[in-house]
DODO-219558 format. One line per field, with one value per residue: residue in one letter; x, z, y of N, C-alpha, C in turn. Coordinates in steps of 0.2 Angstrom, whole numbers. Last residue first. Example, Ala and Ser with C-alpha at 12.3 -4.5 7.8 and 13.67 -1.06 7.14 Angstrom:
// DODO-219558
res = s a
n.X = 64 66
n.Z = 35 39
n.Y = -11 -28
ca.X = 68 62
ca.Z = 36 39
ca.Y = -5 -22
c.X = 64 66
c.Z = 39 39
c.Y = 0 -16
END
This chain:
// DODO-219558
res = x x x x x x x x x x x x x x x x x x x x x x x x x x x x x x x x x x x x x x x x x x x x x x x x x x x x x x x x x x x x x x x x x x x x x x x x x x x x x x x x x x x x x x x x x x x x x x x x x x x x x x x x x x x x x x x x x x x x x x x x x x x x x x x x x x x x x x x x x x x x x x x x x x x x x x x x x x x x x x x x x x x x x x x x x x x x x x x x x x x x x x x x x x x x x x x x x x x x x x x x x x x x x x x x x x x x x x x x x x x x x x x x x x x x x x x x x x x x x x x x x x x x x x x x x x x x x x x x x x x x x x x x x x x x x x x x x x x x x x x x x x x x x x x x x x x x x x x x x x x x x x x x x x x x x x x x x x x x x x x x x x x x x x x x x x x x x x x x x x x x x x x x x x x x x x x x x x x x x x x x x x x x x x x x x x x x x x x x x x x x x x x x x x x x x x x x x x x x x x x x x x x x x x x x x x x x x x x x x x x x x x x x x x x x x x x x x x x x x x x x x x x x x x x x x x x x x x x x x x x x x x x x x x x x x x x x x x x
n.X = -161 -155 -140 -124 -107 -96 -83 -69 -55 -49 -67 -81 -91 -108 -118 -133 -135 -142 -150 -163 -171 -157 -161 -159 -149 -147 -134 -125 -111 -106 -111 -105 -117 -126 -140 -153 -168 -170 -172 -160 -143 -133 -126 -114 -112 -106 -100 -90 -81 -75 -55 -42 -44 -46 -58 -70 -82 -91 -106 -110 -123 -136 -140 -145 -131 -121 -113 -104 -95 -88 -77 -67 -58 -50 -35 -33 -45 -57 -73 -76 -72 -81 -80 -93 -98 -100 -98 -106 -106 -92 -89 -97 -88 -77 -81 -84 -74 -64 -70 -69 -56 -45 -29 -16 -21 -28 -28 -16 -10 -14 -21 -32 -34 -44 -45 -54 -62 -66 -67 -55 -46 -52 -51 -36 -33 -38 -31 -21 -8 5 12 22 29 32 32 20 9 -4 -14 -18 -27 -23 -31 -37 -50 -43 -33 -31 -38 -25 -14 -17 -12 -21 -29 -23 -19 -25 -22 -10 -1 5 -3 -12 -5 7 0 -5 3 10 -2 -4 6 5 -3 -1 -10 -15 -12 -3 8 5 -4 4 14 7 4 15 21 13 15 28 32 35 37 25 18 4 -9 -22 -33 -31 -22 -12 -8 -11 -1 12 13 13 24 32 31 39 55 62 61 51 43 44 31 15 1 -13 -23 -29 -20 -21 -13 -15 -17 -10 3 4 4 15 25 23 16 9 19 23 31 42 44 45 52 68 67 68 74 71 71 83 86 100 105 108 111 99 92 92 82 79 94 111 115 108 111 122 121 121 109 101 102 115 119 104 90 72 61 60 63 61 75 83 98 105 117 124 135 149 167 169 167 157 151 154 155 157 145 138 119 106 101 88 83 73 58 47 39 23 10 -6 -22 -38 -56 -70 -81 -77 -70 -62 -53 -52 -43 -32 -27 -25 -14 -7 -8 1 15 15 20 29 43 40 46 61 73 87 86 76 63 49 37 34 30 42 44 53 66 70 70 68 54 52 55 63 67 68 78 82 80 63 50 33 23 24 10 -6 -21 -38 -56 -66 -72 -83 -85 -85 -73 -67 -72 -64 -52 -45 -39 -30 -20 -16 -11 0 8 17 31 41 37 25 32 40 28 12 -1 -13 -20 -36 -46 -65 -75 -86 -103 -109 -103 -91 -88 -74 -67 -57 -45 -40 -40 -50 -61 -54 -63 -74 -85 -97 -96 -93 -81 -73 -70 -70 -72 -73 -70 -75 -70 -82 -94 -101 -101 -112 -123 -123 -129 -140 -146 -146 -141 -149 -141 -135 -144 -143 -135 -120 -121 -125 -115 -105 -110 -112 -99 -84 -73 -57 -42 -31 -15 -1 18 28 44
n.Z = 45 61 65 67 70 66 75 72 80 91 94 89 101 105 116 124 125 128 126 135 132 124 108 100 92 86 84 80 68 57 47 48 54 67 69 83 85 97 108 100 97 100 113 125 128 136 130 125 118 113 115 114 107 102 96 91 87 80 77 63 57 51 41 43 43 52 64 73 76 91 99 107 109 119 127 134 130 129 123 114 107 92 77 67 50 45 38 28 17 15 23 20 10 14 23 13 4 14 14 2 1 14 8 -2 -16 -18 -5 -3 -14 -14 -2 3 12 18 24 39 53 51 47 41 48 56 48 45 58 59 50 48 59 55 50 41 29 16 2 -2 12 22 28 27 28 24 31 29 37 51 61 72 70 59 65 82 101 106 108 104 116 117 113 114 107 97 83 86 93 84 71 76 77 63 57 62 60 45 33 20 19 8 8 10 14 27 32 30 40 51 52 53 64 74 74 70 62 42 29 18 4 2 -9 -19 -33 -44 -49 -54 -45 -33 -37 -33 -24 -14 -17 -15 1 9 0 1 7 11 1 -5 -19 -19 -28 -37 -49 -63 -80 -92 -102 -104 -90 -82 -86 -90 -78 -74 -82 -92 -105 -97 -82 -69 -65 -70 -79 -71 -61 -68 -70 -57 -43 -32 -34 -41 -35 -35 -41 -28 -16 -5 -7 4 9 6 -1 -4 -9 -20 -32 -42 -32 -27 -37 -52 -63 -67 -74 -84 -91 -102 -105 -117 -130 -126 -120 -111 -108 -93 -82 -70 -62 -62 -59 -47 -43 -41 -49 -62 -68 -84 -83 -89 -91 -79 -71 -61 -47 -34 -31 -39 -42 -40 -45 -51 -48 -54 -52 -58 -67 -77 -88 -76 -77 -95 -95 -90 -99 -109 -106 -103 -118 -125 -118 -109 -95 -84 -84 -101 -118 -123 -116 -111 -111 -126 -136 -130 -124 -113 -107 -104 -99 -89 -87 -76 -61 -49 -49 -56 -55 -66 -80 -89 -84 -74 -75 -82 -91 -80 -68 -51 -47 -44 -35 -40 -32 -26 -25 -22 -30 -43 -46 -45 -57 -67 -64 -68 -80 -77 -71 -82 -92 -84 -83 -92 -96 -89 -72 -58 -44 -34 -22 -32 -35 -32 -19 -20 -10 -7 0 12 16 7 -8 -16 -23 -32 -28 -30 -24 -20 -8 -3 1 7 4 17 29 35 49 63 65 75 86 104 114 128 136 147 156 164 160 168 180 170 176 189 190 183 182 176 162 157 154 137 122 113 106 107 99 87 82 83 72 63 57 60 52 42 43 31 31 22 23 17 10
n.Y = -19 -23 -13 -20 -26 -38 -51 -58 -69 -78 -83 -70 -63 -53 -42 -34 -17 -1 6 8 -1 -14 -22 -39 -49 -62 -74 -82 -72 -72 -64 -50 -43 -49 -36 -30 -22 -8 0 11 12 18 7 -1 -19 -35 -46 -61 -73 -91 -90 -85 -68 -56 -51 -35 -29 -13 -7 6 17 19 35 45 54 42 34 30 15 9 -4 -15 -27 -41 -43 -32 -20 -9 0 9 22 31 39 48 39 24 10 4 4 0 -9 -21 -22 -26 -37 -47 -45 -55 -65 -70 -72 -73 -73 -73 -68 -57 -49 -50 -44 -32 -24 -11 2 16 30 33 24 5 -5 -7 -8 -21 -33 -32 -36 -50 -55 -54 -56 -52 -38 -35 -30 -17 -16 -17 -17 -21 -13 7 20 37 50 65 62 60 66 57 47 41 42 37 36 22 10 0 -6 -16 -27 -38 -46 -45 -41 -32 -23 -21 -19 -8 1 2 7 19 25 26 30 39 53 67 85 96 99 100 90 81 86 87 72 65 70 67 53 43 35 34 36 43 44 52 55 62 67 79 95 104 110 107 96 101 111 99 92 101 108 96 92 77 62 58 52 41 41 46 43 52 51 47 47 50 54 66 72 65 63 78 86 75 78 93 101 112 115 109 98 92 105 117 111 108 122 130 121 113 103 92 73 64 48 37 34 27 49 59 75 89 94 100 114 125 131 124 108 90 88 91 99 101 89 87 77 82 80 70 58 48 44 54 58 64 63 58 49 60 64 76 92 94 104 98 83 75 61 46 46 38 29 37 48 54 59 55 43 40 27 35 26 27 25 17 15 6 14 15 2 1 12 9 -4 1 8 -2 -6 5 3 -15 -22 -21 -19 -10 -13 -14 -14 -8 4 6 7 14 9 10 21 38 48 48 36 33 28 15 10 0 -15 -20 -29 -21 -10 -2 12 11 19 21 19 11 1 10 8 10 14 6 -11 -18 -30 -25 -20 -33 -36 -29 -31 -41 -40 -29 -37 -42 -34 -28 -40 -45 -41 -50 -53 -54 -42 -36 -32 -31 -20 -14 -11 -2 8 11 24 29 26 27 19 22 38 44 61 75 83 95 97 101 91 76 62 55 44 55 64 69 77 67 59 55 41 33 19 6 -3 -9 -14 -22 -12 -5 -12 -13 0 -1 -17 -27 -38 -53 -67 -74 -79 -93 -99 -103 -117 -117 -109 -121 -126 -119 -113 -119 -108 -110 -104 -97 -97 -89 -87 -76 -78
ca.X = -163 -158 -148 -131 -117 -101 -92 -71 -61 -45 -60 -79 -85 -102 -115 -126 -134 -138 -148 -160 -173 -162 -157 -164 -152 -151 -135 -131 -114 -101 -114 -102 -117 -117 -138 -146 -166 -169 -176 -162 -151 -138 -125 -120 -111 -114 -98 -96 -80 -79 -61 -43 -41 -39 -59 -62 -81 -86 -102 -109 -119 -133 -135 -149 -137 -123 -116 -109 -94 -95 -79 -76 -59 -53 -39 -25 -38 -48 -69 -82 -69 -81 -79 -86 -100 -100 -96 -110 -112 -96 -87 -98 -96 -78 -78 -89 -77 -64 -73 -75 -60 -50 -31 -16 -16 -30 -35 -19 -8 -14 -15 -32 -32 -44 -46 -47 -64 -63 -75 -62 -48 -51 -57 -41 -31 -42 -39 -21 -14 3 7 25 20 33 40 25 10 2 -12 -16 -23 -24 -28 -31 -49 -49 -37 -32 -38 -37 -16 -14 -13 -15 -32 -28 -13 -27 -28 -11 -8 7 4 -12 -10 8 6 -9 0 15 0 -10 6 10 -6 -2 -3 -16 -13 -12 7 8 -7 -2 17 10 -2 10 24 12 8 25 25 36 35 29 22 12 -6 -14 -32 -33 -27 -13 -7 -13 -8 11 10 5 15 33 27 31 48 60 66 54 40 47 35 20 6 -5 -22 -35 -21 -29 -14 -16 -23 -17 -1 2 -4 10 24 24 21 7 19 19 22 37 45 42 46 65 68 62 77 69 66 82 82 93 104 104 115 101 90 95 86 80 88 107 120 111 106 121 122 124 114 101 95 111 119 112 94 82 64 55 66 56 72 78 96 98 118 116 129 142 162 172 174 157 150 158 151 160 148 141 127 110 101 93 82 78 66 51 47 26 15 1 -17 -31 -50 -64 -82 -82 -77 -66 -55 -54 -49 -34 -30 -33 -19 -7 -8 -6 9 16 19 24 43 42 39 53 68 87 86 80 67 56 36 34 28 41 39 46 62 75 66 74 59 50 48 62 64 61 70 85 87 67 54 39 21 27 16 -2 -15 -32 -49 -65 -66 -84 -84 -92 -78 -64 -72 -71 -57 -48 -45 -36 -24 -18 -15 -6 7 10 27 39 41 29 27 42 36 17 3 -14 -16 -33 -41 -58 -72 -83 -96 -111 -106 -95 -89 -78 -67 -61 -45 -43 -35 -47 -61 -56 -57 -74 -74 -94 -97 -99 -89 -72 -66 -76 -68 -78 -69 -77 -65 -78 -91 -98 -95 -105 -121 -123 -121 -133 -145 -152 -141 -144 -146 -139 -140 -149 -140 -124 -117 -129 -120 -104 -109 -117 -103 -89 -76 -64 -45 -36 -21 -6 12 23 37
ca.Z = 40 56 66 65 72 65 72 74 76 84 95 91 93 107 108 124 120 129 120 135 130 127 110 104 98 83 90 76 75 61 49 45 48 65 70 78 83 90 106 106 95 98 107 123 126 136 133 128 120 110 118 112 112 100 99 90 91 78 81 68 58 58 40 43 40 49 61 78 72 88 94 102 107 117 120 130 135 125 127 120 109 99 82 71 57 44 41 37 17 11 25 27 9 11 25 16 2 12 21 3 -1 13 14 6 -15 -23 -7 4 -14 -19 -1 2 6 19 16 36 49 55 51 35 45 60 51 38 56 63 47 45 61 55 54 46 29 22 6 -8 7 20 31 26 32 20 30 27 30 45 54 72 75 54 60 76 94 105 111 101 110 123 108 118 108 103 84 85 96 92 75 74 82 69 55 64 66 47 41 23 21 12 5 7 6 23 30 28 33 50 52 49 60 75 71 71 66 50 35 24 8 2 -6 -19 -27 -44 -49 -60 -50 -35 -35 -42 -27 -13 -18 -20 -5 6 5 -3 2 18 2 -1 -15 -20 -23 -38 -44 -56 -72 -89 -99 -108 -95 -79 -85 -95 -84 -70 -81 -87 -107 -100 -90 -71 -65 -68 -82 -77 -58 -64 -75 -61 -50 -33 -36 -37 -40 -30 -41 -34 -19 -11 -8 -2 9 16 1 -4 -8 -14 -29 -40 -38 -26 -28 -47 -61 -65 -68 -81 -86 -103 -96 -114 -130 -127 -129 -113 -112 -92 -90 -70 -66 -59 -63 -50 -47 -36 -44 -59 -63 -78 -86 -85 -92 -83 -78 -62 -53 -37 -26 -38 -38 -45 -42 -51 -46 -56 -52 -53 -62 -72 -86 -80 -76 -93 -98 -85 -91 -111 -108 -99 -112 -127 -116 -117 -102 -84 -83 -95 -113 -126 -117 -112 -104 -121 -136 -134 -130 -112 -104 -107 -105 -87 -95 -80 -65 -50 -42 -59 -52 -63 -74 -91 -89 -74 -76 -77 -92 -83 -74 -56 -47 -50 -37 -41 -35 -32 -23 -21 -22 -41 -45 -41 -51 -65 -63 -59 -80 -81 -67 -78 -92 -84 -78 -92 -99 -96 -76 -64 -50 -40 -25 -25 -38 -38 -21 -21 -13 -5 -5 7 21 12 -2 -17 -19 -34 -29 -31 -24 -29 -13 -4 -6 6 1 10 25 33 42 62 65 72 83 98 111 123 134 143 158 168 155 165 181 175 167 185 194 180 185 175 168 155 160 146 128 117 101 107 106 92 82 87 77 64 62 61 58 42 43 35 29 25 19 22 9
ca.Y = -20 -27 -13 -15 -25 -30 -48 -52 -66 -77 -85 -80 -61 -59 -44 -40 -25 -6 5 13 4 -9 -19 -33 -47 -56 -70 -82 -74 -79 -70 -55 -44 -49 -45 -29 -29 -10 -7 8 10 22 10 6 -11 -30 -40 -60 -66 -86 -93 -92 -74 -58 -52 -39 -32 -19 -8 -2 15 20 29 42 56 50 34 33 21 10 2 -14 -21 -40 -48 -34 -23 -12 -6 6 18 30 35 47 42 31 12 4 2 5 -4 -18 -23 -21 -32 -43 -45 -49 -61 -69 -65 -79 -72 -76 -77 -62 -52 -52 -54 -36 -27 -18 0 8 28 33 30 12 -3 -6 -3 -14 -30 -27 -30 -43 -53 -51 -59 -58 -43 -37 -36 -20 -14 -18 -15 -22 -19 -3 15 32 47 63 63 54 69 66 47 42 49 36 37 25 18 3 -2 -10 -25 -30 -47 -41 -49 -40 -25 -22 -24 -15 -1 -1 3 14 24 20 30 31 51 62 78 97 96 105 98 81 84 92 76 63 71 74 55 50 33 38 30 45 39 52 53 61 61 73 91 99 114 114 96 97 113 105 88 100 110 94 96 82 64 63 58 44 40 49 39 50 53 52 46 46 46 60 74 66 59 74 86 79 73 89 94 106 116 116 100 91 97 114 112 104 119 130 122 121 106 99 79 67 58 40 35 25 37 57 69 84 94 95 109 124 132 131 112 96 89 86 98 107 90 86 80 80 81 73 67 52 41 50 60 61 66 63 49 59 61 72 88 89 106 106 86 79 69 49 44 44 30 33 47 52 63 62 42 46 30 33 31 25 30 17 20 2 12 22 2 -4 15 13 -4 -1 13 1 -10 2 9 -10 -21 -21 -25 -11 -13 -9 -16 -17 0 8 1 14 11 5 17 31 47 48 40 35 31 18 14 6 -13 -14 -32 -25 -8 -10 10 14 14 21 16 17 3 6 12 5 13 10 -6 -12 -29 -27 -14 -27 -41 -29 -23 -42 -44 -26 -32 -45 -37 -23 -38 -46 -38 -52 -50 -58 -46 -42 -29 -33 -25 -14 -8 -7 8 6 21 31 23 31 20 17 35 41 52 71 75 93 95 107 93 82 63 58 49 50 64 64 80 74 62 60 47 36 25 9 0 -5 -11 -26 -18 0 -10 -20 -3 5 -9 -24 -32 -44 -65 -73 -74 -90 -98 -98 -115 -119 -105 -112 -128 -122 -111 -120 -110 -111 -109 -95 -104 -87 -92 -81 -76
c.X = -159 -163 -150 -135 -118 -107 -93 -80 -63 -51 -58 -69 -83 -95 -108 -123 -127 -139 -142 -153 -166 -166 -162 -161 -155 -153 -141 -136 -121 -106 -109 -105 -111 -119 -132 -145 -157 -165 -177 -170 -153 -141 -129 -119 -116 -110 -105 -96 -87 -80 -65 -50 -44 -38 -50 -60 -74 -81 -97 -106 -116 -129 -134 -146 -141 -126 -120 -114 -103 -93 -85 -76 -65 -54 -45 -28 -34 -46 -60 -77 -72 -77 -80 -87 -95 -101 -94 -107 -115 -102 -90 -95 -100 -87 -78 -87 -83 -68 -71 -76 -66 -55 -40 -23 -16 -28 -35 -28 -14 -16 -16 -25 -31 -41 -43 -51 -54 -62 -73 -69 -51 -52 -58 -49 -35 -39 -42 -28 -18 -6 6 19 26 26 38 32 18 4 -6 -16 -22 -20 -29 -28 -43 -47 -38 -33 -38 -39 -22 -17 -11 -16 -26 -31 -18 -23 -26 -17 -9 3 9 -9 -11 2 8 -5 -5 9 5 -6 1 9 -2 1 -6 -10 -15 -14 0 9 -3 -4 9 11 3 7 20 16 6 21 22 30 42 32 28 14 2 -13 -23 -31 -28 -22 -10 -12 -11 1 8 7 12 24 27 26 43 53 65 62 46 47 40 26 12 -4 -15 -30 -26 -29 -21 -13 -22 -20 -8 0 -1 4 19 23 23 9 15 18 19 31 40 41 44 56 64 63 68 72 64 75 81 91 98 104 113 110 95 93 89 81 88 101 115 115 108 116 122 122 116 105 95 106 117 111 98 84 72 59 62 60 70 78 90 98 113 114 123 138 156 164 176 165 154 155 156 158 153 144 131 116 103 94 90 78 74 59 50 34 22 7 -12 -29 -44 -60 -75 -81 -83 -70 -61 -58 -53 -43 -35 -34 -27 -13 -12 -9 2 11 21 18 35 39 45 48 64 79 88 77 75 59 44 32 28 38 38 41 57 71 71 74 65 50 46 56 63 62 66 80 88 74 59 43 27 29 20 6 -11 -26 -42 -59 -69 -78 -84 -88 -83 -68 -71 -75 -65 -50 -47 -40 -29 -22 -17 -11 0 6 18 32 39 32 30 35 37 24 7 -5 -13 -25 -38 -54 -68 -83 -89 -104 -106 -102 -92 -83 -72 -62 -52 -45 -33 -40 -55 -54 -58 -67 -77 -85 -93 -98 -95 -80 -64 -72 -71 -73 -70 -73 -69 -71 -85 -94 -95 -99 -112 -117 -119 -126 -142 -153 -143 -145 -141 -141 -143 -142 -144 -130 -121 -129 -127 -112 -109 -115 -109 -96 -82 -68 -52 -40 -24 -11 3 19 33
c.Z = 36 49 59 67 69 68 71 73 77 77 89 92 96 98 110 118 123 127 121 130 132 127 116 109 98 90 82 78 72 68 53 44 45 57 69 76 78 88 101 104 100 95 108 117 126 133 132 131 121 115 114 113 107 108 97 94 88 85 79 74 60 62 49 43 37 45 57 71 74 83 90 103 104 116 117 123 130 131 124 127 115 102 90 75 63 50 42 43 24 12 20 29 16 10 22 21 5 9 20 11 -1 8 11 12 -7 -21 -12 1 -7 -18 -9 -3 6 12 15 27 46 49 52 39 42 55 53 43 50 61 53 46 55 54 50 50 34 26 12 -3 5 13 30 32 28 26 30 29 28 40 49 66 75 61 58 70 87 99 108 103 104 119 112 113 115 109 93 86 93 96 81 74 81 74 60 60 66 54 45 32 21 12 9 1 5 15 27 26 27 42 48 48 53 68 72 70 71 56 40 29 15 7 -5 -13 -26 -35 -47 -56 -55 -42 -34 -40 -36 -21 -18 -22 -11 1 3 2 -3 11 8 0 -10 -15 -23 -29 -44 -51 -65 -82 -96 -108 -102 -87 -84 -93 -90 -74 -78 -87 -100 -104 -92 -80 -68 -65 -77 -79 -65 -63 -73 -67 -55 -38 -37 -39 -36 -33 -39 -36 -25 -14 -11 -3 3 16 7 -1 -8 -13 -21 -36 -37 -35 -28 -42 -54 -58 -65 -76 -89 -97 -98 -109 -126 -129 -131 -120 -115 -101 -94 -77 -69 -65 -62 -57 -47 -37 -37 -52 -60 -75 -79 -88 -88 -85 -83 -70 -55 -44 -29 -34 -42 -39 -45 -45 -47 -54 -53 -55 -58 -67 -82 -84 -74 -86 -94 -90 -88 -101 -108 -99 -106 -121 -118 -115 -106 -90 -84 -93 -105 -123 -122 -115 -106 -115 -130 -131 -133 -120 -108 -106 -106 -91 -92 -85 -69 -58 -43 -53 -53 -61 -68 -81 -88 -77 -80 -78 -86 -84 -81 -64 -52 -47 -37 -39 -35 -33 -27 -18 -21 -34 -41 -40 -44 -59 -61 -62 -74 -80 -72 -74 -88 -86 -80 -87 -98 -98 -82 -68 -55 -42 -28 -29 -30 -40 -26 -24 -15 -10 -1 2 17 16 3 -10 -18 -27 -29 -30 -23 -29 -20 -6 -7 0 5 9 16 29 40 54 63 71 80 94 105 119 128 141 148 165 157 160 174 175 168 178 190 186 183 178 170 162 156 148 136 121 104 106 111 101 88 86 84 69 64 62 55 48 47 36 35 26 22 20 14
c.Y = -14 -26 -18 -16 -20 -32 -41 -54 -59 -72 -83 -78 -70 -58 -50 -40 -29 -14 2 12 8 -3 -15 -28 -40 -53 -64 -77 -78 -78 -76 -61 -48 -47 -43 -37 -29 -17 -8 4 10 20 14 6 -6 -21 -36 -52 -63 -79 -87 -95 -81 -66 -58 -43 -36 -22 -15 0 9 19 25 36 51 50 42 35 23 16 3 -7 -20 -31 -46 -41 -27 -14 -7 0 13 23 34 42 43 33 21 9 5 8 2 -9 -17 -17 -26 -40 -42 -43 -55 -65 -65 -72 -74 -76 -78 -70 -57 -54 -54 -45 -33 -21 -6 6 21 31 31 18 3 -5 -2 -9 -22 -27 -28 -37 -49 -52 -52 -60 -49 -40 -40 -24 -17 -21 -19 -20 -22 -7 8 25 41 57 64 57 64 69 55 46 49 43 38 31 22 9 3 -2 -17 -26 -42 -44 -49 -47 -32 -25 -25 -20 -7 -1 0 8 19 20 25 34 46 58 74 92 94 103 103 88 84 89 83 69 71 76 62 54 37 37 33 40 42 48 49 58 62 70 83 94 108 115 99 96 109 107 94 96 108 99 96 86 72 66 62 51 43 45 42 48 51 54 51 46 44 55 69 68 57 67 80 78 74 82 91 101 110 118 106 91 92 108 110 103 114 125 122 125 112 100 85 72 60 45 38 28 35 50 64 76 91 96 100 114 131 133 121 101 88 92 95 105 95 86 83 83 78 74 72 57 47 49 55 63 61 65 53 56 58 70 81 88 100 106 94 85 71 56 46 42 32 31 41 50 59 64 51 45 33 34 30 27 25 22 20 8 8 19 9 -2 8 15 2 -3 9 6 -7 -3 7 -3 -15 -21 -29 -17 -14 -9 -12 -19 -5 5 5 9 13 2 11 26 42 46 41 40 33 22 17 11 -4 -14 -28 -30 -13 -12 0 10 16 19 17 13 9 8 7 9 10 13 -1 -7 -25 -28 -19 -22 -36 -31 -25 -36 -45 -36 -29 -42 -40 -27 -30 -43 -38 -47 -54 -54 -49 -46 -38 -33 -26 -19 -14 -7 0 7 15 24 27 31 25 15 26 39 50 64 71 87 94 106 100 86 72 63 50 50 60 61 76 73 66 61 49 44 25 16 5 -2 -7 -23 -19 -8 -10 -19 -9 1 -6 -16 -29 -40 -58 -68 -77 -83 -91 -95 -111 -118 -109 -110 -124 -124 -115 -118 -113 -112 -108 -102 -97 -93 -91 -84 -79
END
């Protein structure tokens, strides 16, 4: 596991450093040298991220800027049942930062029942109220539990998202299989007496032979078996309308999402409603996009995720120009820093700088905000992102240590400029923005810098070593 020390700047010290700018440029040739490698890219129509609405996938907003997602546990949480309690005493805390929504590991009794981070699904029904597997409460508590979390967080305004493992299942007896001639685990007879398997319902069967993939070894669920659809979304005893209509769930995290076609998301979200999003990990961002809009959902943003890797821990910032899925459709897509399965940066704090100035649905990592990383910068990153970050993108600078991006701002809101600066020394750069003889300051306060912007709305701005600054206008 890594061990994360964010270590403290001095600012009074640095801020003496800097206190005054130099000399500013005074000609367009002048401007031209100091910006000579400037690119300006237009992404979409200006408007702030906002979930789109043609997937049912209302949300909460906490700002101009959208929302922030919290991902709501890490792979092996403490086992013994404490786990929803825990996360129901961070909500509040969690709304007052200004997340609004939590997405929950899979909330079902599963194969390896009390110690099962709930990947390997047996009972859909079950949260954590029949004595089967070895348990009566999953690894995560008790259904009462689980139910005073999602009301705990509906009352502070947040949304809940489940994560939903569709493409396998584990747990079953074993039967003699006619389609395989031998003996299969698929003879699914939950407590709940709810989505009783066989082998019908899995693959190989009389429908056809396999889908577009398999996990693991696991019985791989048919869906194109109306039995199958019923149970899982089309019928009001669904897993689907049930977790949404008497669980409480807003939304869903769809696992391995390459394990199964992407109509199965369109139509369990045509047919039931709320927020979704699918794990695709893939850094194909022609493959992102297409899967996006053929399950008329959002996707984790794994291109921006391998390029933040490359640019951080690469130290090649210039990678930044590359493209990623918030880059060809923002509103479908959900960016991290690290998640359950994978926390391969290192340099974590210019990376959640990047996705919380940048346009996508910004998720924040369990452990990166409670146990490795500093939450008060957290905090004012999210603050910043609520509050600042609206409007399409522009790309103002990237080379291999230094990146600054203007979000261009919308309907009065005027958005930032965010300065990333991946060297060993403080970073100094004249830019264009859309103030003009307007007083901007860092809204992080690692600068001391208030500078006055030109008539024509060029500004010096500076980023300290290993750091980042936002800029706005002063008020």
């Amino acid at each position: 596991m890594k061990n994360y020390t964010i270590k403290g700047l001095s600012l009074l010290l640095l801020g003496s450093l800097f206190a005054c700018q130099t000399e500013e440029p005074q000609t367009d040739l002048e401007i031209a040298q100091a910006n000579s490698k400037i690119v300006e890219v237009t992404l979409h129509d200006g408007a702030p991220f906002r979930t789109s609405t043609d997937n049912s996938a209302a949300r909460f907003t906490a700002g101009p800027g959208g929302g922030v997602m919290m991902q709501g546990f890490y792979w092996d949480v403490p086992a013994g049942g404490t786990w929803w309690n825990t996360v129901k005493s961070k909500v509040t805390a969690w709304s007052n930062a200004g997340i609004e929504s939590i997405w929950l590991p899979p909330v079902s009794k599963a194969q390896n029942g009390p110690f099962s981070m709930g990947y390997d699904p047996a009972d859909y029904f079950d949260f954590g109220e029949y004595n089967q597997n070895g348990s009566l409460e999953t690894r995560f508590g008790s259904r009462a539990e689980l139910e005073a979390l999602i009301a705990a967080a509906h009352s502070e305004n947040m949304q809940v998202y489940a994560d939903i493992v569709l493409n396998h299942n584990s747990g079953g007896n074993l039967e003699a299989n006619i389609y395989t001639g031998t003996d299969t685990w698929t003879d699914f007879n939950p407590a709940s007496g709810m989505f009783n398997r066989t082998q019908h319902d899995f693959h190989p069967n009389n429908i056809h032979g396999n889908d577009t993939g398999i996990f693991g070894g696991f019985p791989d669920l048919c869906h194109h078996q109306s039995y199958v659809q019923d149970w899982l979304w089309k019928t009001p005893q669904s897993v689907a309308q049930y977790y949404k209509n008497t669980m409480g769930f807003d939304g869903w995290r769809f696992d391995y999402v390459k394990g199964f076609e992407p109509w199965v998301v369109k139509e369990w979200v045509n047919t039931t409603g709320g927020f979704s999003v699918g794990e695709l990990w893939d850094a194909n961002v022609d493959y992102l996009n297409w899967w996006a809009n053929e399950a008329n959902s959002t996707v984790f943003d794994f291109a921006c995720y391998y390029k933040m890797n490359d640019a951080f821990d690469g130290n090649n910032l210039a990678v930044l120009n590359d493209d990623m899925m918030w880059k060809r459709n923002p509103y479908k897509a959900v960016t991290f820093v690290t998640n359950h399965d994978t926390d391969e940066i290192w340099n974590k704090t210019l990376a959640y700088a990047y996705i919380l100035t940048h346009e996508g649905y910004p998720t924040i990592f369990y452990q990166d905000y409670e146990e490795w990383l500093d939450k008060d910068k957290l905090n004012n990153l999210i603050w910043i992102h609520n509050n600042k970050a609206t409007g399409n993108t522009s790309i103002l600078h990237a080379d291999n240590d230094e990146y600054v991006a203007r979000r261009n701002g919308y309907n009065g809101n005027p958005g930032l400029i965010v300065y990333l600066n991946n060297s060993d020394n403080w970073q100094e750069r004249w830019v264009p923005t859309n103030w003009y003889s307007t007083q901007i300051k860092d809204f992080t306060g690692t600068s001391g810098w208030y500078p006055t912007t030109q008539s024509g709305g060029w500004v010096k701005i500076q980023a300290p070593p290993r750091g980042y600054t936002i800029w706005s206008p002063n008020f």
